[in-house]
Each structure stands twice: as C-alpha cells, then as structure tokens.
MDAnalysis code that builds the backbone (N, CA, C; Angstrom):
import MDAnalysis as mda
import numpy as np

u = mda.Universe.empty(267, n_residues=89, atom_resindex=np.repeat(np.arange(89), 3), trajectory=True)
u.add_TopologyAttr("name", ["N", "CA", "C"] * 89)
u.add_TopologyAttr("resid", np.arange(1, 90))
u.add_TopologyAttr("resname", ["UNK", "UNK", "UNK", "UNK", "UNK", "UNK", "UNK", "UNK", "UNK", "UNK", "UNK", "UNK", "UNK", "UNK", "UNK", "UNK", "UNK", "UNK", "UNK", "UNK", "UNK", "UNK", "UNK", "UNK", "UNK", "UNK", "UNK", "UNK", "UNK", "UNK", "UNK", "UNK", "UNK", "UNK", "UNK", "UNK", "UNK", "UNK", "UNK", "UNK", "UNK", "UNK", "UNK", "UNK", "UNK", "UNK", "UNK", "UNK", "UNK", "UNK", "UNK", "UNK", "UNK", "UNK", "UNK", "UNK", "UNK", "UNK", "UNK", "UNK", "UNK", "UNK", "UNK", "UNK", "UNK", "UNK", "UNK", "UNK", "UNK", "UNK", "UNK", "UNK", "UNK", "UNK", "UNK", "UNK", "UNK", "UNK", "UNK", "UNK", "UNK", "UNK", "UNK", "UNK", "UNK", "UNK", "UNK", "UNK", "UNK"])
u.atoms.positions = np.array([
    [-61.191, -32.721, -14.801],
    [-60.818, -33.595, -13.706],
    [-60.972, -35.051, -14.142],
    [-60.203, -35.672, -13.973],
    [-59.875, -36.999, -14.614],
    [-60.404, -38.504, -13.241],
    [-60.928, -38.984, -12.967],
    [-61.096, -39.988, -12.225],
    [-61.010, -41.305, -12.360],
    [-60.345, -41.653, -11.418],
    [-59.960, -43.000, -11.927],
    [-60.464, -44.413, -10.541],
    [-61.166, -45.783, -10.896],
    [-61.501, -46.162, -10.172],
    [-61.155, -47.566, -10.181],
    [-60.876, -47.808, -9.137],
    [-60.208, -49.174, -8.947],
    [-60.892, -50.629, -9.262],
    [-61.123, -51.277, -9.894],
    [-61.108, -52.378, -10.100],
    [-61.120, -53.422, -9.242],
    [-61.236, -54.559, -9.044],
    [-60.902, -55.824, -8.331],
    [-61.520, -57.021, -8.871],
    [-60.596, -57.533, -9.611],
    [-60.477, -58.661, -10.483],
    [-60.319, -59.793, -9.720],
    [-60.800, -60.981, -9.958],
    [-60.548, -62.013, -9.386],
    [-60.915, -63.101, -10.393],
    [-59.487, -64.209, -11.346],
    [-59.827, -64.649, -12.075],
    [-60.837, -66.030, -11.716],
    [-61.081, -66.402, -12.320],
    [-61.739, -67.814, -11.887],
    [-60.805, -68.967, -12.681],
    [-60.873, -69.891, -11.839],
    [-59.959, -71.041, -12.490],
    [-60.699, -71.488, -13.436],
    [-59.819, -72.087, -14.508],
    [-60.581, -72.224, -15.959],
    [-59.616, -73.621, -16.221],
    [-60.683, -74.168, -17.097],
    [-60.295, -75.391, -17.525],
    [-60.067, -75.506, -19.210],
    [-59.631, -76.283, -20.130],
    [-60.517, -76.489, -21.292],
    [-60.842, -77.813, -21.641],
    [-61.610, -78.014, -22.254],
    [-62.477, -79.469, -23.221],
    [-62.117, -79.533, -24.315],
    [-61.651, -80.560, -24.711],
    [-61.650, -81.127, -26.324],
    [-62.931, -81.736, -27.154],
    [-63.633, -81.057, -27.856],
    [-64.574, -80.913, -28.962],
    [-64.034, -81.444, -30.074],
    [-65.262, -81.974, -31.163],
    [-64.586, -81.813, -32.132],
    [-65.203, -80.755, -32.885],
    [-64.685, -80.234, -34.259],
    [-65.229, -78.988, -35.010],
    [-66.530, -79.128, -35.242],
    [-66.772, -80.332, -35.240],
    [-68.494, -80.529, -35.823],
    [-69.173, -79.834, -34.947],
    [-68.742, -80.751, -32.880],
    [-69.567, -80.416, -32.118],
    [-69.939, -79.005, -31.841],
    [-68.410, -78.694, -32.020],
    [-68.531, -76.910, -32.004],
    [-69.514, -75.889, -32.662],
    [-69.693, -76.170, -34.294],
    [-70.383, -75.852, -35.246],
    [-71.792, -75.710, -34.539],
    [-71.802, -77.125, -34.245],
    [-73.229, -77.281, -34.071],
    [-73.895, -76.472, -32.575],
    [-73.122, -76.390, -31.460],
    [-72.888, -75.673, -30.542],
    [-73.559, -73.941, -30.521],
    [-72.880, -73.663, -31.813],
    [-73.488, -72.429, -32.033],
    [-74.440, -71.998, -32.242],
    [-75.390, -73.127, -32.880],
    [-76.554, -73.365, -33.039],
    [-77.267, -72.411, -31.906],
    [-76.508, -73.135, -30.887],
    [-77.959, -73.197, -29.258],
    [-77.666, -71.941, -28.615],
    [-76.454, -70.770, -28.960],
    [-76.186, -69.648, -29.125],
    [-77.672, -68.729, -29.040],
    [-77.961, -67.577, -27.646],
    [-78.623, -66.767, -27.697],
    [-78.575, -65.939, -28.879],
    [-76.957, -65.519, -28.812],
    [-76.700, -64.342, -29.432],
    [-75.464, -64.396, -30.001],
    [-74.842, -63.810, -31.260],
    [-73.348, -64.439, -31.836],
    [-72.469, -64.081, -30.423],
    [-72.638, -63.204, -29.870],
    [-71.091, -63.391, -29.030],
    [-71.549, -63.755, -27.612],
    [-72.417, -64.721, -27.731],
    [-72.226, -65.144, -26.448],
    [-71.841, -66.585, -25.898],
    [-71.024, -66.253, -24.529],
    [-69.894, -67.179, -24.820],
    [-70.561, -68.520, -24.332],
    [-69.545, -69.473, -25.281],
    [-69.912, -70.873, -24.639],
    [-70.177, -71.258, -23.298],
    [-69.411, -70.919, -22.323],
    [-69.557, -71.105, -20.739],
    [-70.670, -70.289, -20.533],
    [-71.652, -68.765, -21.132],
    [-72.732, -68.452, -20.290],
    [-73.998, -69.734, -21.405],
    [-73.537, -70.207, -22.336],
    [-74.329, -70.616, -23.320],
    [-74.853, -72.122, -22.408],
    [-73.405, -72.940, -22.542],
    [-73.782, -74.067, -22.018],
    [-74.280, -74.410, -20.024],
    [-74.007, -73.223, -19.007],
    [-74.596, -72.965, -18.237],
    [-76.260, -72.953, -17.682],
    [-75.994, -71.792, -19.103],
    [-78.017, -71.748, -19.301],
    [-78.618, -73.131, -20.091],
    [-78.123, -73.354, -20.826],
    [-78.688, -75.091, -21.131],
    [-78.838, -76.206, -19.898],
    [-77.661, -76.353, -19.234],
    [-77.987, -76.883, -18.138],
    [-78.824, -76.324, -17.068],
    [-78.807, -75.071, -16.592],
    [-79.813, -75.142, -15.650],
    [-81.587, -75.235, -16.528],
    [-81.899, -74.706, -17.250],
    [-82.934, -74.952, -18.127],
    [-83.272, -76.922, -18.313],
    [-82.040, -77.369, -18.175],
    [-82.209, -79.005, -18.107],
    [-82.429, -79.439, -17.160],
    [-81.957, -78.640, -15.234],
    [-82.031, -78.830, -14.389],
    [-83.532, -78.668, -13.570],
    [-83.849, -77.522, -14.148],
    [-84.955, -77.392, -14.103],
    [-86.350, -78.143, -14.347],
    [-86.030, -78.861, -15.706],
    [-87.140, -79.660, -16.717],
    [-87.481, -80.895, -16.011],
    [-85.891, -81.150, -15.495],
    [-85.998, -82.340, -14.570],
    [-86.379, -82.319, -13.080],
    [-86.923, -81.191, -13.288],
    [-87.308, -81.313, -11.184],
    [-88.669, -81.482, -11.592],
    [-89.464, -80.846, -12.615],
    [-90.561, -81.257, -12.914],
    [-91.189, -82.199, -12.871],
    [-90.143, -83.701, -13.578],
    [-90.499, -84.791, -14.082],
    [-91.276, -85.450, -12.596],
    [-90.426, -85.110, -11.819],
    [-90.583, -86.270, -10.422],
    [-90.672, -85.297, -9.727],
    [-92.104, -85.960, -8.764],
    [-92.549, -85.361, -7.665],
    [-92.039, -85.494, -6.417],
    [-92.405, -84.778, -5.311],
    [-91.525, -85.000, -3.963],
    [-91.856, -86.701, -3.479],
    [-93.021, -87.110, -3.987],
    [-93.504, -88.378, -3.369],
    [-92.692, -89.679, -4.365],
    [-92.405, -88.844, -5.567],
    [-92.164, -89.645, -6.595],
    [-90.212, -90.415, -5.824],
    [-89.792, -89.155, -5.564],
    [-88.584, -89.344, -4.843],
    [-88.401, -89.843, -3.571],
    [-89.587, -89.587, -2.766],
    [-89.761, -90.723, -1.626],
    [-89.823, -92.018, -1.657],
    [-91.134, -91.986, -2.504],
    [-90.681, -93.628, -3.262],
    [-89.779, -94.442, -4.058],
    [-88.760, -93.730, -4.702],
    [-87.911, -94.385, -5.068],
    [-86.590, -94.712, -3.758],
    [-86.748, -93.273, -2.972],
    [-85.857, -93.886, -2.228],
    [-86.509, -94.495, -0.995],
    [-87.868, -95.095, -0.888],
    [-87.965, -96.175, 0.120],
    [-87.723, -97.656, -0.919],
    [-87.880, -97.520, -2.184],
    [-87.418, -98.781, -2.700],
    [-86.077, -99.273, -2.975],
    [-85.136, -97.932, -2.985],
    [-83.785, -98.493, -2.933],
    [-83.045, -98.753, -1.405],
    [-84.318, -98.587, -0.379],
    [-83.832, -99.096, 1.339],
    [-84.407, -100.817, 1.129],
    [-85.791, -100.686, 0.018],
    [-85.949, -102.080, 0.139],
    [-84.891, -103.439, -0.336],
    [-84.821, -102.495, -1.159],
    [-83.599, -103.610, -2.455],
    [-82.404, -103.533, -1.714],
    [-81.691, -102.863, -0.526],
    [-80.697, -103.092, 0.364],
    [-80.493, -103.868, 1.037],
    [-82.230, -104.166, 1.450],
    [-82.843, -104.763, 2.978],
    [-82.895, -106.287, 2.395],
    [-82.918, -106.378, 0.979],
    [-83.216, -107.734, 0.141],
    [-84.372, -108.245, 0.139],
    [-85.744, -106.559, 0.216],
    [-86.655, -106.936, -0.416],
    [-87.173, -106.679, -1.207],
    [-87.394, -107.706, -2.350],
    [-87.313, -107.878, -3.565],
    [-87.184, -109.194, -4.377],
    [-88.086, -109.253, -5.630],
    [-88.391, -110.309, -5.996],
    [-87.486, -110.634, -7.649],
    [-86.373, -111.161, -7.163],
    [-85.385, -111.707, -9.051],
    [-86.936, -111.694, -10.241],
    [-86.347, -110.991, -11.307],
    [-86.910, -111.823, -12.311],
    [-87.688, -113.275, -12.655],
    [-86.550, -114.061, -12.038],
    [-86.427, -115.368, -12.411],
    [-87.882, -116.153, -11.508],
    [-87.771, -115.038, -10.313],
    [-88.687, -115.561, -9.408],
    [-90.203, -114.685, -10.048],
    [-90.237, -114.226, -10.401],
    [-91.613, -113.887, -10.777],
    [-91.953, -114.556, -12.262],
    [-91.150, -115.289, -13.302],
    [-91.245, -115.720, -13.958],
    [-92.563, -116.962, -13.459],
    [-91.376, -117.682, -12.597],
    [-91.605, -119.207, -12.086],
    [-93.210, -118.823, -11.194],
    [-93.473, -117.637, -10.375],
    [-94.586, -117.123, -9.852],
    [-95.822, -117.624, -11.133],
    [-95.749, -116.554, -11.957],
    [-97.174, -116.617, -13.001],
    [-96.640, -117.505, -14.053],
    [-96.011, -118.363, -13.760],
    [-95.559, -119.966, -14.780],
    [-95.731, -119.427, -16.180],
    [-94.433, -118.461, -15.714],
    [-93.976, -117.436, -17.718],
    [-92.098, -118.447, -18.032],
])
C-alpha cells in the first residue's frame, strides 16, 4: 500500500546581496556546519548579537538615556563651548 501525503509549501519572498568573494570566503568561517546555509548562519549571528546587546544596558540604563534625550529636546543642556568658558578651559 503506497501512501501519499500532501505537502503545503509556502515560499518566502527572497531577496539577494552583493558580496564580494573575499567576504564570502570569510563568511564561511562563522559556518556551524559545511552545509549550513547563509540565511540560518547569518540569522543566528544576529540574534546572538541581539542578545549580547540587551545585556550591555540596563532597564534604568535606557530610562536614562531616554529621560536625557526629552532633556536635550526640552533644550536642557549645556554646549561644549559653555562648559569650556564654565571651568575657564
């Protein structure tokens, strides 16, 4: 008895990038495994990068930057020029 089972494919839209041979070469480098493909390769590099970087900065770390970029909106904030002339540099 022979069975046969249906499938359902759904391509994903695909793009391509221009490399050059070097970058490529070198690309392979960061390769789990020989056949694995660039798109699961460079995926996992980025989230592994995405990751590294949530580390860096804390939730407070990001509060504070963004109450200082409401300050620097609000125009408070001190030029260079003015803190120079401050400690007479």
């Amino acid at each position: 008895m022979i069975k046969y089972y249906r499938c359902l494919y759904t391509p994903m839209e695909q793009t391509s990038i221009a490399v050059s041979k070097k970058s490529k070469e070198e690309w392979e480098n960061f390769k789990n495994y020989k056949q694995e493909s660039f798109e699961t390769m460079i995926n996992r590099i980025l989230k592994s990068q995405a990751e590294e970087d949530a580390e860096l900065l804390t939730k407070e770390d990001i509060l504070e930057i963004e109450q200082s970029i409401k300050d620097i909106k609000k125009g408070k904030f001190k030029t260079l020029e003015q803190m120079k002339a401050k400690y007479g540099l």
